[in-house]
Backbone as CSV, one residue per row, in Angstrom:
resi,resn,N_x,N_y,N_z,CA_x,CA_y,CA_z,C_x,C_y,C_z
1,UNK,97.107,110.545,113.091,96.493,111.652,112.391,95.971,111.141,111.049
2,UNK,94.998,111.548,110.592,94.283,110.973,109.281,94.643,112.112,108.425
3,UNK,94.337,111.562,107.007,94.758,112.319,106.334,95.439,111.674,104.740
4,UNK,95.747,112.431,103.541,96.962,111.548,102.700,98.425,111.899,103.058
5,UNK,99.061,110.837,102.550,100.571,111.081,102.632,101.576,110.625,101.546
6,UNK,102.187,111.125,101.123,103.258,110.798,100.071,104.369,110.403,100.822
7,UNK,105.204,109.528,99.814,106.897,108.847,99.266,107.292,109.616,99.102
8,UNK,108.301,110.633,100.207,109.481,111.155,99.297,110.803,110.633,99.136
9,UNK,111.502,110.774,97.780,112.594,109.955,98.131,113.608,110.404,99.630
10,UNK,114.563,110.079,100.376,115.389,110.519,101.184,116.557,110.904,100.473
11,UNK,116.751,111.006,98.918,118.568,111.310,98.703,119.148,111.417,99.455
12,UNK,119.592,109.978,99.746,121.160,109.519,100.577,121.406,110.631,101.348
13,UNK,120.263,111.094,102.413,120.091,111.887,103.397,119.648,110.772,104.867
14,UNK,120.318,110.534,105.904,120.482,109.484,106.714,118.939,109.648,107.212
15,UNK,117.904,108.491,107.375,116.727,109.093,108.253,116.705,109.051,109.671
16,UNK,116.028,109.312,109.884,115.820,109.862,111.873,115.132,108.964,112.101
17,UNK,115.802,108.107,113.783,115.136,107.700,114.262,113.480,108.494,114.324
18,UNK,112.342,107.090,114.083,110.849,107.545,114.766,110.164,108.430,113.787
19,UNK,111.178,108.708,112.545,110.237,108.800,110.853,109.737,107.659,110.650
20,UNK,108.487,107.782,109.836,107.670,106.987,109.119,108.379,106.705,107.495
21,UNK,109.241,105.254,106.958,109.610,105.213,105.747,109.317,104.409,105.402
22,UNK,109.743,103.820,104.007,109.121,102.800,103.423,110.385,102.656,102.424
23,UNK,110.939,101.362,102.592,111.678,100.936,101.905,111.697,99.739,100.802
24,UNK,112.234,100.267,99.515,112.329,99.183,98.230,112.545,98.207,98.739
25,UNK,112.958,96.767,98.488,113.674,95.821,98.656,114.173,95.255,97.330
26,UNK,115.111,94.823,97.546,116.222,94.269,96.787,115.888,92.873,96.650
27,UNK,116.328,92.071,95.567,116.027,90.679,95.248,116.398,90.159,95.682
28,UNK,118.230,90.039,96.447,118.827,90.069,97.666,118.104,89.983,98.680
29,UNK,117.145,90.844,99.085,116.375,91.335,100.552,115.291,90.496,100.363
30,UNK,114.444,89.671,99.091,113.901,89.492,98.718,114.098,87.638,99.701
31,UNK,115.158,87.158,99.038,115.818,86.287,99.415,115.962,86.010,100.730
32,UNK,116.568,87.000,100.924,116.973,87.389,102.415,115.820,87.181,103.993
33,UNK,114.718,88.236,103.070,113.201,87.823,103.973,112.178,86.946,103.879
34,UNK,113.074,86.178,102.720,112.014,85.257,102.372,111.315,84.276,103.396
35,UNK,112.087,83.504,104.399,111.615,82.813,105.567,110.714,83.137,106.298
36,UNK,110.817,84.634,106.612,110.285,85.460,107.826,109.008,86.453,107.232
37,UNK,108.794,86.470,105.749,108.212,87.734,105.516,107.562,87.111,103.797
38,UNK,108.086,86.580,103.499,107.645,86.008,102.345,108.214,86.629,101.193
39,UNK,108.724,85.674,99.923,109.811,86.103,98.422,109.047,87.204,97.825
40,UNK,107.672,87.704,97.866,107.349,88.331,97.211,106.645,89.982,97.552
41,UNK,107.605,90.009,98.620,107.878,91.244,99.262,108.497,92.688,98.289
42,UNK,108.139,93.752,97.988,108.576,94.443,97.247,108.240,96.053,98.058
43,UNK,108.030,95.943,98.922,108.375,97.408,99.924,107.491,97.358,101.170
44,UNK,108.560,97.680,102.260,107.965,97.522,103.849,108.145,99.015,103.873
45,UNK,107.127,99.299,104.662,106.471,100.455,105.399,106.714,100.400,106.396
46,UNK,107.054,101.456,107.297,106.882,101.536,109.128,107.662,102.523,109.108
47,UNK,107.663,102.556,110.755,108.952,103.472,112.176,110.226,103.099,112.066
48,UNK,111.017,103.994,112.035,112.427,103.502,112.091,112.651,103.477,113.816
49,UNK,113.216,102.351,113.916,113.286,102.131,115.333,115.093,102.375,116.039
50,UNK,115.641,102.162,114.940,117.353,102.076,115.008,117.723,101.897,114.178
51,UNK,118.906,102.266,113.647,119.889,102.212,112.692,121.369,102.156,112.962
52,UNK,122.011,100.760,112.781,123.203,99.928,113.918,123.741,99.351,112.466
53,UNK,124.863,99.345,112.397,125.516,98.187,111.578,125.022,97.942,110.832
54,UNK,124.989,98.961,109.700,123.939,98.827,108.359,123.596,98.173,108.490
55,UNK,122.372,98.237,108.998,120.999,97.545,109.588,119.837,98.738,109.976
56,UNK,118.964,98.471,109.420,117.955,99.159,109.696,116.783,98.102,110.797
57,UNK,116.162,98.872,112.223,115.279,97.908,113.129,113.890,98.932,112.394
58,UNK,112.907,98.237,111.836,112.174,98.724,111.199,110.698,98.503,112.281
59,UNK,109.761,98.800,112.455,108.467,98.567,113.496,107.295,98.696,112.136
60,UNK,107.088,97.398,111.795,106.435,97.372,110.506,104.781,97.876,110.525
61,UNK,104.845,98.473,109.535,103.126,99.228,109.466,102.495,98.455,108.383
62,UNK,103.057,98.299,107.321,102.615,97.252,106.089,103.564,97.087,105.454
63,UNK,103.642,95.597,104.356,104.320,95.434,103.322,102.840,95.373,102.087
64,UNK,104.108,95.860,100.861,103.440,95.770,99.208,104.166,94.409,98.916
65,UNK,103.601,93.590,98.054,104.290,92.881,97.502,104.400,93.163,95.302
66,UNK,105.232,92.472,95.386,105.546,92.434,93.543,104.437,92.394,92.758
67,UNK,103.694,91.308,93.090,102.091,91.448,92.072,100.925,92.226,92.590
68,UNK,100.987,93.167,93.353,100.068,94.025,93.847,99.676,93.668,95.120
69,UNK,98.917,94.364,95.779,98.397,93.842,96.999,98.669,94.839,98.319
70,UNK,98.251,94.647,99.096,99.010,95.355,100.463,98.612,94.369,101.661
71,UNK,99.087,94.214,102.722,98.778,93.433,103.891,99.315,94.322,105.140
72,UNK,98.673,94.928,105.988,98.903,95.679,106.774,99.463,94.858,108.304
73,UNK,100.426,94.998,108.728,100.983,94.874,109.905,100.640,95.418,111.338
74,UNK,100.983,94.982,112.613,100.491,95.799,113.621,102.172,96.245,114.585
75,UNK,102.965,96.474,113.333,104.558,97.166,114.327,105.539,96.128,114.892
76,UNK,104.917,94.658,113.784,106.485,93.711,114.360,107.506,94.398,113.832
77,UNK,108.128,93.997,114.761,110.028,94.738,114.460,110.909,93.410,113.148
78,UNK,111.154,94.204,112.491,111.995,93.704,111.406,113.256,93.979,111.187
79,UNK,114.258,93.134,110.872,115.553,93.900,110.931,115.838,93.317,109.150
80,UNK,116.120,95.177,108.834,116.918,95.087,107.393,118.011,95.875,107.379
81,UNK,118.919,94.260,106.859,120.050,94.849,106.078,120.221,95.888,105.171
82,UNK,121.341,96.721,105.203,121.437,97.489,103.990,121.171,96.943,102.161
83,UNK,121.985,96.007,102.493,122.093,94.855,101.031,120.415,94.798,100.559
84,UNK,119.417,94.788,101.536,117.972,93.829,101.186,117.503,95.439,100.683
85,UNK,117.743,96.702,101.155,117.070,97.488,100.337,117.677,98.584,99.159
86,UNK,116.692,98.638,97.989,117.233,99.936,97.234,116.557,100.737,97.541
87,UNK,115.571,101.328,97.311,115.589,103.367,97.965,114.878,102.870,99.122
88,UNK,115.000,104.113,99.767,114.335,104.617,101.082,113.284,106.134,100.249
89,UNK,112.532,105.947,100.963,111.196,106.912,101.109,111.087,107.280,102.302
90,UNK,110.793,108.617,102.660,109.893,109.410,103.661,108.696,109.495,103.849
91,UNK,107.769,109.101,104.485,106.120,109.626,104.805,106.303,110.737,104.793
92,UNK,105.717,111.585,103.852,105.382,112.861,104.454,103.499,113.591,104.132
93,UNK,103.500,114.318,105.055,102.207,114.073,105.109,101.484,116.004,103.774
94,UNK,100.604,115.407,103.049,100.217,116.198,102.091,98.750,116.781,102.111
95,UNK,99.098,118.252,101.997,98.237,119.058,102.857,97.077,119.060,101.697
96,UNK,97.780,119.639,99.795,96.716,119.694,99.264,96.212,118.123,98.881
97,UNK,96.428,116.833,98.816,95.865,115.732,98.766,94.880,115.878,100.060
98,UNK,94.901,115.548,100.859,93.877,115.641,102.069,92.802,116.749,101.689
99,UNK,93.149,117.814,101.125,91.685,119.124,100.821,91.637,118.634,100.033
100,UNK,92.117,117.915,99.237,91.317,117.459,98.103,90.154,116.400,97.854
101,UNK,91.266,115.435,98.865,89.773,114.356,99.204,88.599,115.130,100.324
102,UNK,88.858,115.459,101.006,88.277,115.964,101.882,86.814,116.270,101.254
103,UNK,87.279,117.388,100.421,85.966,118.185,99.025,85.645,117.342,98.862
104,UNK,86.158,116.167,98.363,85.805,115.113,97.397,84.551,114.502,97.680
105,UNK,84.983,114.362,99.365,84.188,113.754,100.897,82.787,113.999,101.093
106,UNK,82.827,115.539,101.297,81.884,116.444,101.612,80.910,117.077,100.798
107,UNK,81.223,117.015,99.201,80.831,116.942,97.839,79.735,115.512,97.676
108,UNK,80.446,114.694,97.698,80.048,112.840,97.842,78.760,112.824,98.729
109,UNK,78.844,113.426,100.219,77.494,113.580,100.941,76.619,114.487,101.053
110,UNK,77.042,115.801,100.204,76.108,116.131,99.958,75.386,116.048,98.786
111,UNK,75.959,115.245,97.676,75.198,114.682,96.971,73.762,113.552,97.167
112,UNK,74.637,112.682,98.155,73.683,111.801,98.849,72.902,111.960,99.764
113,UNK,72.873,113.208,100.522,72.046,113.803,100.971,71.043,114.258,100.327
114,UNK,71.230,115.044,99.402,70.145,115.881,98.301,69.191,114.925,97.860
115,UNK,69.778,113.695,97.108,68.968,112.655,96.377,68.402,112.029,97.601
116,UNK,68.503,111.869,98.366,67.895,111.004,99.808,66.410,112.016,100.191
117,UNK,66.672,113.157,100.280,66.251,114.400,100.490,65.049,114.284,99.494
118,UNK,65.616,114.820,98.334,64.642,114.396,97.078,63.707,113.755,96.812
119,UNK,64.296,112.511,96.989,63.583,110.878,96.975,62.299,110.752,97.648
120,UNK,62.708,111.325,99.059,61.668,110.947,100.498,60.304,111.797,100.253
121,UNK,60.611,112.444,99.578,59.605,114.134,99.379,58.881,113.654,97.976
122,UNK,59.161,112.909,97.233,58.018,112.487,96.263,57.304,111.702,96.604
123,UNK,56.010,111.706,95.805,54.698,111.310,96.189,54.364,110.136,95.239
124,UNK,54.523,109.474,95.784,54.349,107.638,95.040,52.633,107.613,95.085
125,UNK,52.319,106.957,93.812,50.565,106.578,94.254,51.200,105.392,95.134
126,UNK,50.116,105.219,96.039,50.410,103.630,96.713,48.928,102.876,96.142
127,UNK,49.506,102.016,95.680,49.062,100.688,95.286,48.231,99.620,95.945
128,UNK,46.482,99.917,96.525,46.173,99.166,97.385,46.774,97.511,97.288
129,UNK,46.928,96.413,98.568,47.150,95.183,98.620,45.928,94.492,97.819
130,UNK,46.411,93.472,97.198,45.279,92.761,96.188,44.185,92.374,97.554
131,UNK,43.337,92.086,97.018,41.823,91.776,98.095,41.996,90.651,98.646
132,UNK,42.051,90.037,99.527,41.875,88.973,100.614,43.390,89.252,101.201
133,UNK,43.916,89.940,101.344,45.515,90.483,101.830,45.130,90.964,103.276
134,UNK,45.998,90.195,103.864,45.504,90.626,105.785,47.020,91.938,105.797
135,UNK,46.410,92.657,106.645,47.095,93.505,106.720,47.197,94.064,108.512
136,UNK,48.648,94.330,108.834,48.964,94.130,110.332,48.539,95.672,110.475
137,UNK,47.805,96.164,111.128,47.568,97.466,111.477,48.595,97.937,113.331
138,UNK,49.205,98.429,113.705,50.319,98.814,114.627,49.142,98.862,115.860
């Protein structure tokens, strides 16, 4: 479904399998994923797939890293320890962000419509080709 979506925190409310979250990582976790995921990891996104032995099986959608950036994933499965993260976040999906861009959207083209509109409908002198200029007639 398209659309925006917000981080909510979860307060130490357990999440459900097959929510969409996104979890902090810990400098610990940092460490931890460093082999598999790289040190400068600073929050994975995805599906919760299971939750076993404080362990979270995560189905990755993207990671952020520490100096900015995003790199989007296609749902490898990741397994995090409790230790590797501090908060958990909820996707949840936001009704007035979406009308907002939306306007934003539909505002945006019909602006560019109008001026396109505008544009085509004025009357340019045209400028005969200087003299000895061959010209392709259709």
């Amino acid at each position: 479904m398209m659309g925006c979506y917000t981080l909510q925190p979860t307060m130490g409310v357990s999440p459900e399998i097959g929510n969409e979250l996104a979890f902090d990582i810990t400098d610990v976790g940092r460490v931890g994923l460093g082999p598999s995921m790289g040190s400068e990891i600073a929050q994975v996104e995805g599906r919760l797939v299971s939750r076993e032995n404080a362990e979270y099986l995560v189905s990755v959608t993207s990671v952020r890293f520490l100096r900015g950036g995003e790199q989007p994933w296609r749902g490898e499965q990741v397994r995090l320890k409790s230790e590797y993260v501090g908060s958990t976040y909820q996707k949840q999906f936001s009704k007035g962000r979406t009308i907002a861009l939306s306007a934003a959207g539909v505002g945006a083209a019909v602006f560019l419509l109008t001026r396109s509109l505008i544009g085509s409908a004025r009357d340019e002198p045209s400028t005969p080709p200087p003299e000895g200029t061959a010209i392709r007639v259709p």
